[in-house]
C-alpha positions in Angstrom: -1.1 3.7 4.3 -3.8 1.1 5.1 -6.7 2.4 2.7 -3.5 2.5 0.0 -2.5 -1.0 0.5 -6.4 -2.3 0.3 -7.2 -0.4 -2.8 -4.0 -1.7 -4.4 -4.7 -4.9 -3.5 -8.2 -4.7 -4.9 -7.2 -3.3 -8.8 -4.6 -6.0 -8.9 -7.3 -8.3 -7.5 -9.8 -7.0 -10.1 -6.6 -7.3 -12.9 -6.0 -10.6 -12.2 -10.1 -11.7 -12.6 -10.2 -9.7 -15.6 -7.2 -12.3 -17.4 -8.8 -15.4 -15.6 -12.4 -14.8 -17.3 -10.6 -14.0 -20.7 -8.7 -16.6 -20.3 -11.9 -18.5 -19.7 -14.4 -17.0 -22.0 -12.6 -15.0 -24.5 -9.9 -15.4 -26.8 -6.7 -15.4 -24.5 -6.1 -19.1 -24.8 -4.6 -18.0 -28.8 -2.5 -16.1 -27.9 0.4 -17.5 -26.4 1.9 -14.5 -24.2 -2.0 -13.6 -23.0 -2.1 -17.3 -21.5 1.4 -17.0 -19.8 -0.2 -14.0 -17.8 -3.0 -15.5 -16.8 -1.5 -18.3 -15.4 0.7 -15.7 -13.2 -2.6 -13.5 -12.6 -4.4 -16.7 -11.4 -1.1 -17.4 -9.0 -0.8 -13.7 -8.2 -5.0 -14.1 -7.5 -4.6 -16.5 -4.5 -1.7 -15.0 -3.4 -3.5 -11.7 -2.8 -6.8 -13.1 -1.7 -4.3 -14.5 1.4 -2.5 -11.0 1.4 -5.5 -9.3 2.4 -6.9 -11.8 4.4 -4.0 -11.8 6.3 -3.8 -8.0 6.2 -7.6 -6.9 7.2 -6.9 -9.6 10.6 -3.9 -7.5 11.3 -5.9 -5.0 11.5 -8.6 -6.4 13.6 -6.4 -8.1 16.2 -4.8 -4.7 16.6 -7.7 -2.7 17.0 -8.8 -4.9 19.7 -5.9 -5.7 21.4 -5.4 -2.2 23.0 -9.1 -1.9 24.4 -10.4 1.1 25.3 -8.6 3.5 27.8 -5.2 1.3 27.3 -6.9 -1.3 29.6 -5.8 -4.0 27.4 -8.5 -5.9 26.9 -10.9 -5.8 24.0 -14.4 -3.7 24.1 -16.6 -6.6 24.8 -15.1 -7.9 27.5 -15.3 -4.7 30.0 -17.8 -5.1 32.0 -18.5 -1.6 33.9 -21.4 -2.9 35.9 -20.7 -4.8 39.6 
């Protein structure tokens, strides 16, 4: 589910660029409906950008929150050397 849910998150990221720079350099400031979706795809840009953020910490807090050998504590800090 993880690769899923970053790969979706990157096409809608990529979408949302796509309407910002035609929006920006092209002709979608014309037509009224194409500027009414970029100004959603430039919300629905920051809002992802935090998603994933948000999303890819998940996963590194919970990849080293169980350590190695369910010792609890993260890779770096076991010292097997007295």
């Amino acid at each position: 589910m993880g690769f899923g849910f970053i790969m979706a998150i990157r096409i809608l990221f990529g979408v949302c660029m796509v309407f910002i720079i035609g929006y920006i350099f092209g002709g979608f400031a014309k037509n009224p409906a194409l500027a009414s979706l970029t100004k959603v795809a430039a919300i629905l840009a920051i809002v992802l950008f935090i998603a994933a953020n948000v999303f890819f910490m998940r996963l590194v807090f919970r990849h080293t929150a169980g350590g190695e050998h369910g010792t609890g504590q993260p890779k770096w800090q076991q010292c097997r050397y007295k």
